[in-house]
C-alpha positions in Angstrom: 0.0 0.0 0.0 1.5 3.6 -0.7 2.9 5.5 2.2 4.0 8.1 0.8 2.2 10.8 2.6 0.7 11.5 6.2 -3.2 11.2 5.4 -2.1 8.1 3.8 -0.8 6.2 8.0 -2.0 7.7 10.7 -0.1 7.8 13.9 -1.6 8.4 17.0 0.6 8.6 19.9 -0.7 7.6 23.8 0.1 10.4 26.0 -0.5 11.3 30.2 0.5 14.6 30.5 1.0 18.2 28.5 4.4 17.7 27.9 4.1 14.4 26.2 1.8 16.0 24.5 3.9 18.6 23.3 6.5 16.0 22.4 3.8 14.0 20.5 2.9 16.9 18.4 6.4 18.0 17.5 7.3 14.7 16.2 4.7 14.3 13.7 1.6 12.7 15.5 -1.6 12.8 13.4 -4.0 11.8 16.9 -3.3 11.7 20.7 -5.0 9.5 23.0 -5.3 11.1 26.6 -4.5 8.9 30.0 -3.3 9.0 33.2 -1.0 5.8 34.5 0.1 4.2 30.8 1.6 2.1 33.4 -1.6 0.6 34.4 -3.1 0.3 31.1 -4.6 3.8 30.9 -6.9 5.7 33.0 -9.5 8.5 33.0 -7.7 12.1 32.8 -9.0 14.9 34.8 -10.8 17.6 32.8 -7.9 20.2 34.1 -5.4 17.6 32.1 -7.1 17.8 28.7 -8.1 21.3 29.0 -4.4 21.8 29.1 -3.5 19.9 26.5 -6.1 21.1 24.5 -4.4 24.5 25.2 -0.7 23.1 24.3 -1.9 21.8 20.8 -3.9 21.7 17.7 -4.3 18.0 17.6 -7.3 15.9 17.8 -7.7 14.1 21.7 -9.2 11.7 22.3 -9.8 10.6 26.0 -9.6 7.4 27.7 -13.0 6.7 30.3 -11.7 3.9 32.7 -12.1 4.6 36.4 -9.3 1.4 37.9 -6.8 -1.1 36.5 -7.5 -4.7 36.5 -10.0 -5.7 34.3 -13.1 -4.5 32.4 -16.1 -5.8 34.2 -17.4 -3.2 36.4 -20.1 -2.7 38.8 -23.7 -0.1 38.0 -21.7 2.7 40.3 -18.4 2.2 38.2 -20.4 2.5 35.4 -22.5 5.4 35.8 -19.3 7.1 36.7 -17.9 6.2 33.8 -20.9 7.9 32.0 -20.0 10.6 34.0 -16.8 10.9 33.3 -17.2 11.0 29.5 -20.1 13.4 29.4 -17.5 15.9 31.0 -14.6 15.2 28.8 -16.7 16.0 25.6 -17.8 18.8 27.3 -14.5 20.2 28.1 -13.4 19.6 24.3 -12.8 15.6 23.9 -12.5 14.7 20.0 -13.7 11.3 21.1 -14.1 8.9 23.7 -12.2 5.6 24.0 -13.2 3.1 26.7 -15.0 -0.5 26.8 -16.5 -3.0 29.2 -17.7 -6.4 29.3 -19.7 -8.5 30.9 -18.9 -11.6 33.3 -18.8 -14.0 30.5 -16.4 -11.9 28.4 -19.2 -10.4 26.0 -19.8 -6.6 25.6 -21.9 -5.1 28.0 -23.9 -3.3 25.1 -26.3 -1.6 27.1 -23.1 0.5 28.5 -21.7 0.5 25.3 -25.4 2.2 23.2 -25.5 4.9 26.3 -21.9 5.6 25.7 -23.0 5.8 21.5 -25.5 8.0 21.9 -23.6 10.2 24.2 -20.9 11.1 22.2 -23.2 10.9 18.9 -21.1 13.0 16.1 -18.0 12.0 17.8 -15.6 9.4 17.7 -16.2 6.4 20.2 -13.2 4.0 20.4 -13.6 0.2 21.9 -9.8 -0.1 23.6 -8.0 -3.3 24.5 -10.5 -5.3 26.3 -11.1 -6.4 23.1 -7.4 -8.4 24.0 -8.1 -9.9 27.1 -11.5 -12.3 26.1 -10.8 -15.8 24.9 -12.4 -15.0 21.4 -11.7 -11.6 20.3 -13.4 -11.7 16.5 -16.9 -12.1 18.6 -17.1 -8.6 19.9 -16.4 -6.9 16.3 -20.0 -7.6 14.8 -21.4 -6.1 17.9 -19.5 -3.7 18.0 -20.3 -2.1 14.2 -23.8 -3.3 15.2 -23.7 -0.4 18.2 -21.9 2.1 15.6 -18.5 2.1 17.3 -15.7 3.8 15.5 -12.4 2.0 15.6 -10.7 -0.8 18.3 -7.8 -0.4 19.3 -6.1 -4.1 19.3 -3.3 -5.9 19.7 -4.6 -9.1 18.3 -5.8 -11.2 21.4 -1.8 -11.0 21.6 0.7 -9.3 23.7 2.0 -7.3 21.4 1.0 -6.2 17.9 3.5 -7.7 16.1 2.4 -11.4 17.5 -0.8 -10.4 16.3 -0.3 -9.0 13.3 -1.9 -12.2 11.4 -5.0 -12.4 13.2 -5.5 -8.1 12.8 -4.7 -8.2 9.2 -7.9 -11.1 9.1 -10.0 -8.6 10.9 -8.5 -6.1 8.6 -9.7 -8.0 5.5 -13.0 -9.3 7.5 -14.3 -6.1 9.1 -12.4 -3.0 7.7 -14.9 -1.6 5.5 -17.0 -1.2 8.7 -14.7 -0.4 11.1 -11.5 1.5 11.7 -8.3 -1.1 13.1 -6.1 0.9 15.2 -3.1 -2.0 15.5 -1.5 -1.1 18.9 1.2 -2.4 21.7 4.9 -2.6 21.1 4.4 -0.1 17.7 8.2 1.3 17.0 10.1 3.0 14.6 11.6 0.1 13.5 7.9 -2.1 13.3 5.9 0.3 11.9 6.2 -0.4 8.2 6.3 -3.7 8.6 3.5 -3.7 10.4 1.5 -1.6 8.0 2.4 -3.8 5.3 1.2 -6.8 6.7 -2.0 -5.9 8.2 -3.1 -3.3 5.3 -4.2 -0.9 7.7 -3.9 3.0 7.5 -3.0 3.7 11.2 -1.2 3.2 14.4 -1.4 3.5 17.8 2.0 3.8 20.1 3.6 5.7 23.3 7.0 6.1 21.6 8.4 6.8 25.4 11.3 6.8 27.3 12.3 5.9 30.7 13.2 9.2 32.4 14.9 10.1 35.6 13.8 13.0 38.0 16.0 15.6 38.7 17.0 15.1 42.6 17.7 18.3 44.4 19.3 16.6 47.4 16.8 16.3 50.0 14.3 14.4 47.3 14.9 10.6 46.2 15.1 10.3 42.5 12.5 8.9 40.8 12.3 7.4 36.8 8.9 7.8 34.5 7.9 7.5 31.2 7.7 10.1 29.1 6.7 10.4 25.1 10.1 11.0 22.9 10.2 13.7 20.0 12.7 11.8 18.4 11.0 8.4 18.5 7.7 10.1 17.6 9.2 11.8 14.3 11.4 8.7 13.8 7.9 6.2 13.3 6.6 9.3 11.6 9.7 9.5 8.8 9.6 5.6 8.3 5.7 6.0 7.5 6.5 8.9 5.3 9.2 6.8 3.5 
């Protein structure tokens, strides 16, 4: 498939805080998805959070609605807080939503999922990677185009995307002309044409970070985070461009 220009792969780069967001957009990124702790799998931002990144670019943001780590079943008050939380990131300016949740027997909850459609009607609604973590993966697709979700964001019922490259490029083939594949999870530089060319899709999802050290002033104990990289960003961006 050409890639020879940016409208052409899509790079969306996953992002916690204003200056990876900064970082993002100086190195080329088409899309940022919003979290708090990447290290947990992604979070619900605060409204102060993408307000100020909303301030610090000119990038579509999208914002991640999970309210705890470990797992994707959650409880009526976990849910309607959830609602909650995604009615105020649209209102505070939110390009889209991206969340999910399942039921006991590893099956959409769709009754979360419609209220969550119709809430962000005329925006982008993103199904993340809960879709990774049920035994069969494929099963939530049709229900999810039936519900009019946007894209997944997948790694292929695998670890990372380049295990399941295979079974996205199926789903690619399968399910592509109804919804958007945003491949995801272990997305580098050196991966991301390869990628592209073997799944046939026309975007990608990535952190592009960097372990980094705080400074210590003496009476504080250092402490390391991760934290987007310019030069990875623009280096998955010029591979793409290649």
């Amino acid at each position: 498939m050409p890639l020879n220009a940016r409208a052409e792969v899509l790079l969306e780069v996953c992002i916690a805080s204003v200056e990876d967001a900064i970082a993002a957009c100086r190195g080329g990124a088409d899309r940022l998805e919003l979290n708090l702790g990447i290290e947990l799998g992604g979070l619900t931002p605060s409204i102060g959070l993408l307000e100020e990144v909303k301030r610090a670019v000119d990038l579509p943001v999208v914002a991640m609605v999970r309210p705890k780590p470990g797992g994707f079943v959650y409880s009526p008050a976990e849910l309607r807080l959830m609602m909650r939380d995604a009615e105020m990131l649209l209102a505070a300016g939110a390009d889209g939503i991206v969340s999910g949740a399942l039921q006991e027997d590893g099956t959409l909850d769709r009754e979360f999922w419609l209220s969550l459609r119709q809430l962000s009607i005329g925006r982008p609604l993103v199904f993340h990677r809960a879709l990774d973590t049920v035994t069969d993966p494929k099963s939530l697709l049709q229900p999810l185009i039936d519900l009019g979700t946007t894209r997944v964001l997948t790694s292929g019922g695998c670890d990372t995307v380049w295990e399941g490259r295979d079974q996205i490029a199926l789903w690619q083939q399968l399910f592509g002309n109804q919804l958007e594949i945003l491949p995801g999870a272990g997305v580098t530089p050196d991966n991301a044409v390869p990628l592209i060319r073997a799944i046939g899709c026309n975007q990608l999802h990535g952190s592009f970070s960097r372990l980094q050290r705080s400074n210590s002033s003496g009476w504080l104990r250092e402490q390391s985070f991760r934290q987007t990289c310019p030069q990875l960003v623009s280096a998955a961006r010029a591979a793409l461009n290649s």
